[in-house]
C-alpha positions as CSV (number, residue, x, y, z in Angstrom):
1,X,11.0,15.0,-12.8
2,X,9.0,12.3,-10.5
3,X,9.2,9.6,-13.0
4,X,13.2,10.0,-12.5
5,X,13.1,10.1,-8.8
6,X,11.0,6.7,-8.9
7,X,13.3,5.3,-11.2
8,X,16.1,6.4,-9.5
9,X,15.0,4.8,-6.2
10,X,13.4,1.6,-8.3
11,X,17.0,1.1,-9.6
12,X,18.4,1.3,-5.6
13,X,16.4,-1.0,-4.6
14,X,17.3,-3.6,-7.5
15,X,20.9,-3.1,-6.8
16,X,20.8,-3.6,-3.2
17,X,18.2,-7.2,-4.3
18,X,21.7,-8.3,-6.6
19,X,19.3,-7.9,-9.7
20,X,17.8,-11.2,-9.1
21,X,14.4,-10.8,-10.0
22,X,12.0,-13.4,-8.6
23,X,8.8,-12.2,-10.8
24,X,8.6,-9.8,-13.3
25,X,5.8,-8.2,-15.7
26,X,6.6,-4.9,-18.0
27,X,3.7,-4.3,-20.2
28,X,4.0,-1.3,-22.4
29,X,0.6,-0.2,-24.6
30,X,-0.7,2.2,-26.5
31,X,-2.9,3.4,-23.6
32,X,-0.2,3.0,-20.7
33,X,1.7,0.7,-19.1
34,X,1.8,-1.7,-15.9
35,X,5.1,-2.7,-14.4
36,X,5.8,-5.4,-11.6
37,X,8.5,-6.8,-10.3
38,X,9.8,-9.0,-7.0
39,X,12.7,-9.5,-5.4
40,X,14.0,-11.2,-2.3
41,X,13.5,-8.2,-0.2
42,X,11.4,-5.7,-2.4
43,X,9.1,-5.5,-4.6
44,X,7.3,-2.8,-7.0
45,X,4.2,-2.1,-8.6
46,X,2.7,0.9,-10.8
47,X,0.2,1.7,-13.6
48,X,0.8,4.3,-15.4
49,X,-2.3,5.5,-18.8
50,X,-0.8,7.6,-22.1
51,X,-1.3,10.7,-20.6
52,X,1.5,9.6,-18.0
53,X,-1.1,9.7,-14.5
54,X,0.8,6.9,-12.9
55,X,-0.4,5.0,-9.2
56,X,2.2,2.4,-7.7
57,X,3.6,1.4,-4.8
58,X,7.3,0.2,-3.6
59,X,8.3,-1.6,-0.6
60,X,11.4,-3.4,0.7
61,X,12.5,-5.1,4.4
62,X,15.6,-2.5,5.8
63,X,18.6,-4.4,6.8
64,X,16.9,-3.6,10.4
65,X,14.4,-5.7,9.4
66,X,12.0,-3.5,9.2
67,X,9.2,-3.2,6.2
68,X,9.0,0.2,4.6
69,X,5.8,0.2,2.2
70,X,5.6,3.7,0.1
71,X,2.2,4.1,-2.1
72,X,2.4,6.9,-4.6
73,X,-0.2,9.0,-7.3
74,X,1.9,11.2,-10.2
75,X,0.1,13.3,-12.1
76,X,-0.1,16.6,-13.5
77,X,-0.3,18.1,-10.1
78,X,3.5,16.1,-8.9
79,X,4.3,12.9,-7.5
80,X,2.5,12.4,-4.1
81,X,3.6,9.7,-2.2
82,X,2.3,8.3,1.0
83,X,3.5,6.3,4.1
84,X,4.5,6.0,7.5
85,X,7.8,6.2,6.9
86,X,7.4,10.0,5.2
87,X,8.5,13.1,7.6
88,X,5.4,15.2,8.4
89,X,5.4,18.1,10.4
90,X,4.6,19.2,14.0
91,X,1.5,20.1,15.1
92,X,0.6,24.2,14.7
93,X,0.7,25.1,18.9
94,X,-2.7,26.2,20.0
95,X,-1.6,29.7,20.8
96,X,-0.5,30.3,17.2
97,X,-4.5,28.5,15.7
98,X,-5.8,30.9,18.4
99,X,-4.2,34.0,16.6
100,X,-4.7,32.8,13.6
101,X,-8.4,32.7,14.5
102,X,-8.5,35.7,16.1
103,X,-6.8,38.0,13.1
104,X,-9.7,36.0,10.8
105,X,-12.3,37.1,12.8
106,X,-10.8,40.7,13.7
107,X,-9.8,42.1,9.9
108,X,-7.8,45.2,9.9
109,X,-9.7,47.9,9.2
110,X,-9.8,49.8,5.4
């Protein structure tokens, strides 16, 4: 399922480049793979061995101008991607880590 979502956002960003690829390297072995590709505003990298682990990165310039850079691991345990550009969630309030604390340390009794 990851290896589509990747492709699937790959193939965005290579439409929205015109499909004008400045460097490209697709290198398909026995033992894996390595895939790399520029364009104007993007570019794309991953590795991937034959028991399809992959580690890659994407990045492209928004037409805001900003540069969005997403590094990502996919393995047997899901697709785990990384940036500043990922939503993360609030921080637990303190009264909540102070009940949570306080249930660990008071167990209901048998």
């Amino acid at each position: 399922m990851f290896k589509w979502i990747v492709l699937a956002t790959l193939l965005a960003m290579v439409a929205a480049d015109e499909l004008v690829a400045q460097t490209y390297l697709n290198d398909v072995r026995p033992d894996g793979f390595e895939n790399n590709w520029q364009l104007e505003h993007s570019r794309q990298a991953a590795k991937g061995d034959a028991n399809g682990n992959m580690i890659g990165f994407y990045e492209y310039d928004t037409p805001e101008g900003e540069h969005v850079k997403v590094q990502y691991t996919a393995d047997e345990n899901g697709y785990h991607p990384e940036s500043e550009w990922l939503p993360t969630p609030p921080p637990i309030p303190a009264h909540v880590l102070r009940a949570m604390e306080y249930i660990r340390t008071h167990p209901p009794k048998p």
